[in-house]
C-alpha positions as semicolon CSV with decimal commas, in nm:
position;residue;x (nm);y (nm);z (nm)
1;X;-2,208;-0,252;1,638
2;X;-2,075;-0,130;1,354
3;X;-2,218;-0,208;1,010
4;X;-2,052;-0,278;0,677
5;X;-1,969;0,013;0,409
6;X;-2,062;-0,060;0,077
7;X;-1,797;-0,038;-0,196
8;X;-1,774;0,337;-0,294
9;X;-1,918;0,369;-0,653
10;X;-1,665;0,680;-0,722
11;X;-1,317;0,813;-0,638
12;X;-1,535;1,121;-0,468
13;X;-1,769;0,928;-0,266
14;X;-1,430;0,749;-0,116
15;X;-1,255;1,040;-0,071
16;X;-1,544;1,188;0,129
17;X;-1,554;0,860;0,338
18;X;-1,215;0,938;0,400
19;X;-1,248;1,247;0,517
20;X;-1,512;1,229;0,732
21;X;-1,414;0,888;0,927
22;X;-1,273;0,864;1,261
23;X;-0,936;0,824;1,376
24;X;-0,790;0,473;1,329
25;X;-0,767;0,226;1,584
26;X;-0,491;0,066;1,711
27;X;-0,537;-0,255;1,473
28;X;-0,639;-0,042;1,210
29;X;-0,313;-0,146;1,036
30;X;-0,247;-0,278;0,667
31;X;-0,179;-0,678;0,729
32;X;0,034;-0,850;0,468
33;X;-0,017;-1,225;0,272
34;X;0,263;-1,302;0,492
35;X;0,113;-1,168;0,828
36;X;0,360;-0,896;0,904
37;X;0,199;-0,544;0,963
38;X;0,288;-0,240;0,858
39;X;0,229;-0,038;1,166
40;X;0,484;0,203;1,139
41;X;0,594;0,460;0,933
42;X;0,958;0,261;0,934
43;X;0,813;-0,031;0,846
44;X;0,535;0,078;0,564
45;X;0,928;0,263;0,410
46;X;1,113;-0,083;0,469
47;X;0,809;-0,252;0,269
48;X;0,813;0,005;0,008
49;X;1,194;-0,049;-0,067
50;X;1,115;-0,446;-0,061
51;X;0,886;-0,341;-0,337
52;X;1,135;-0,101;-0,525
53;X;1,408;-0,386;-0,549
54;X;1,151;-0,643;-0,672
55;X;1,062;-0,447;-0,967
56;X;1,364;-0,349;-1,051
57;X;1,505;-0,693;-1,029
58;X;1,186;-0,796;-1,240
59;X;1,230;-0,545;-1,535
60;X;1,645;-0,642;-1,516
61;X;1,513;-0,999;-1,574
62;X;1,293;-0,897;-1,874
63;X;1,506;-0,642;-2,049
64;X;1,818;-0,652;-1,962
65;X;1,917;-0,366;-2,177
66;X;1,739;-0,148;-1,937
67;X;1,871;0,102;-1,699
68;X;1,758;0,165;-1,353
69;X;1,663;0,404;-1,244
70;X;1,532;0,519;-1,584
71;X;1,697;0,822;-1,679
């Protein structure tokens, strides 16, 4: 049985934990608010584009004076 990690207290003591731990499992995947899972590299890039066009769409909303991508 595995026990809980406590919260790293440092960017260091996190980055060791991540260097030292195991392989991931196969439902070691991020899980979104809306329960889809990024479980692939296609889908983590899909995801990331999602995110891209949101806050662009955001800052055309705010200042619409702005140019994107900023130059």
């Amino acid at each position: 049985m595995k026990m809980p990690l406590n919260k790293a207290q440092s960017i260091d003591e996190w980055a060791d934990r991540m260097r030292l731990a195991g392989p991931p499992s196969d439902d070691d995947v991020t899980t979104l608010l809306d329960g889809r899972r990024l479980d692939s590299k296609e889908k983590v890039l899909a995801w990331l584009h999602e995110l891209e066009v949101e806050r662009m769409t955001e800052a055309a909303v705010s200042d619409p004076s702005a140019q994107w991508p900023a130059t």
